[in-house]
C-alpha positions in Angstrom: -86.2 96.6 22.1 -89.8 96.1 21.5 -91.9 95.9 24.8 -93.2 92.2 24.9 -90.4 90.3 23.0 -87.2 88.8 23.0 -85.3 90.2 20.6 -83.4 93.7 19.4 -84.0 94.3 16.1 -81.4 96.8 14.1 -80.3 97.4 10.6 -77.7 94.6 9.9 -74.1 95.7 9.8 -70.9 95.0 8.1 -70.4 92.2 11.2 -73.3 90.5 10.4 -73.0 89.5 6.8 -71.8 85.9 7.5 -75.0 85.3 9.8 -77.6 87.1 7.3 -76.1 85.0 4.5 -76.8 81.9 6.6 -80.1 83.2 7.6 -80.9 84.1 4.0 -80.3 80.3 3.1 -82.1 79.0 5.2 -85.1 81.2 4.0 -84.3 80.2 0.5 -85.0 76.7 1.5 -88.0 77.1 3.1 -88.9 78.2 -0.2 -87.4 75.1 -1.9 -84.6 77.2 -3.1 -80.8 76.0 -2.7 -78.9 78.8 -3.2 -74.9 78.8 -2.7 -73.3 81.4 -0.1 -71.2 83.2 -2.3 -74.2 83.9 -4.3 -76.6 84.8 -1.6 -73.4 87.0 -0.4 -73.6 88.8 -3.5 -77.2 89.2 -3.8 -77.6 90.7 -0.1 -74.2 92.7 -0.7 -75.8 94.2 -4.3 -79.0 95.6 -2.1 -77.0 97.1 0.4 -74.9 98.9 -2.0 -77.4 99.9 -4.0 -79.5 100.9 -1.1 -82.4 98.8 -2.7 -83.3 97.3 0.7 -84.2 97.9 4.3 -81.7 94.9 6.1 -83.1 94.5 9.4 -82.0 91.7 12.1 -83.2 90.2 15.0 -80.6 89.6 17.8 -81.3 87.3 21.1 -78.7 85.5 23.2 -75.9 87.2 21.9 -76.7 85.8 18.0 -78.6 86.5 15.4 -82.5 84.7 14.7 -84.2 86.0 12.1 -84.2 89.3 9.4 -86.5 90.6 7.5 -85.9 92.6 3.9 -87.9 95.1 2.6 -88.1 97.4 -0.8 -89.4 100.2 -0.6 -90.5 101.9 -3.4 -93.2 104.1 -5.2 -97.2 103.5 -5.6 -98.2 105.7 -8.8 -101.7 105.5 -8.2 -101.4 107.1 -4.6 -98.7 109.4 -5.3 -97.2 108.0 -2.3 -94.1 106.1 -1.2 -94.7 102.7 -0.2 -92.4 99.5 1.2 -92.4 96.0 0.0 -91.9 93.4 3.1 -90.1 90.6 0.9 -88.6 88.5 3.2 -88.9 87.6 6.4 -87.3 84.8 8.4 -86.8 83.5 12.0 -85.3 80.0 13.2 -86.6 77.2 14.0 -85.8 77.4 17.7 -86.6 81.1 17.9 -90.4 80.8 16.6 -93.1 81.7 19.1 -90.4 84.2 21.2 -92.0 87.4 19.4 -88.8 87.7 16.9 -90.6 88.3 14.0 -93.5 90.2 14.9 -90.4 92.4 16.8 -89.2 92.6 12.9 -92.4 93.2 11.5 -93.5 96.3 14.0 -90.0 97.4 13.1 -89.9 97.4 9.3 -93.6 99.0 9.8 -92.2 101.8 12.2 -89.7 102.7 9.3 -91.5 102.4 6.9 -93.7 105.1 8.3 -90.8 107.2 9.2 -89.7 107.4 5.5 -92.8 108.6 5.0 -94.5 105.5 3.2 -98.4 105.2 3.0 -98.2 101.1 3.4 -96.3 98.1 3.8 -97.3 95.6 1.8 -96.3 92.1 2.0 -97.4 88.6 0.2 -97.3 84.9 2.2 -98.3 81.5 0.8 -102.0 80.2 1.3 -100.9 77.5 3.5 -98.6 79.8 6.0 -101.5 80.0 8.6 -99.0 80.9 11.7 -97.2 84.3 9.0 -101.1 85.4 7.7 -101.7 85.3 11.9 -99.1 87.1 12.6 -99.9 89.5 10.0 -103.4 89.7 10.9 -102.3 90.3 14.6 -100.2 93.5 13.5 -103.2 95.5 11.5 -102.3 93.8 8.0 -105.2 92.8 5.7 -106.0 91.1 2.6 -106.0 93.3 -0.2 -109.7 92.8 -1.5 -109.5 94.6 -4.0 -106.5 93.4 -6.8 -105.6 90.1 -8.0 -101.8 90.4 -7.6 -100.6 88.7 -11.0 -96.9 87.6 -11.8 -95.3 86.7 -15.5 -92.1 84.8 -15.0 -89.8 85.7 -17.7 -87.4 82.3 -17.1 -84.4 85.1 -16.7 
């Protein structure tokens, strides 16, 4: 546990699929994105398998309140192994008890263990309470890229 929080965080297990899955929904809506469980099953299950993802959870009160999701992968121009934090999400009711920034000091801590130069991360312009957060936990705004995305309607 992470001094100052409220929370365990761990790699999600076989026990906690039905939980992430609901977790993961409701992320999807925040993002205006309905999403059926068997397909968000087989999406999270497809990461895990492929070991494409870091799965981590956040556990207080005996249930599960948040995860996080991260990628890690390879930056050419450094040479260097980096992570992706893609998703992260914490309950209504379990906002403001240091869950997610327990997640985020955890995904950072691995990231650095698997010997990764960064953790990068992207959050929408109007999500003032995750760019605090961020800000709070040594992240800052890349100044200088424009991060650009084609969407290919697959």
């Amino acid at each position: 546990m992470i001094t100052g929080v409220s929370a365990d965080v761990r790699p999600a297990t076989d026990d906690d699929v039905d939980a992430v899955v609901d977790l993961f929904r409701q992320y999807l809506r925040f993002y205006d994105q309905e999403v059926p469980d068997a397909e968000a099953r087989a999406y999270l299950t497809a990461r895990r398998d492929a070991g494409d993802s870091v799965l981590l959870v956040a556990e207080a009160d005996g249930g599960l309140v948040g995860f996080a999701q991260s990628y890690p992968t390879w930056s050419s121009v450094s040479l260097s192994r980096s992570w992706v934090l893609n998703d992260l999400f914490v309950t209504p009711a379990a906002r403001g008890t240091g869950a997610a920034r327990a997640l985020v000091q955890d995904t950072c801590r691995r990231a650095k263990e698997d010997g990764a130069i960064r953790v990068s991360l992207a959050t929408a312009w109007d999500n003032v309470a995750a760019q605090g957060l961020y800000e709070s936990e040594g992240f800052v705004r890349d100044q200088h890229f424009h991060h650009y995305m084609y969407v290919t309607g697959a």
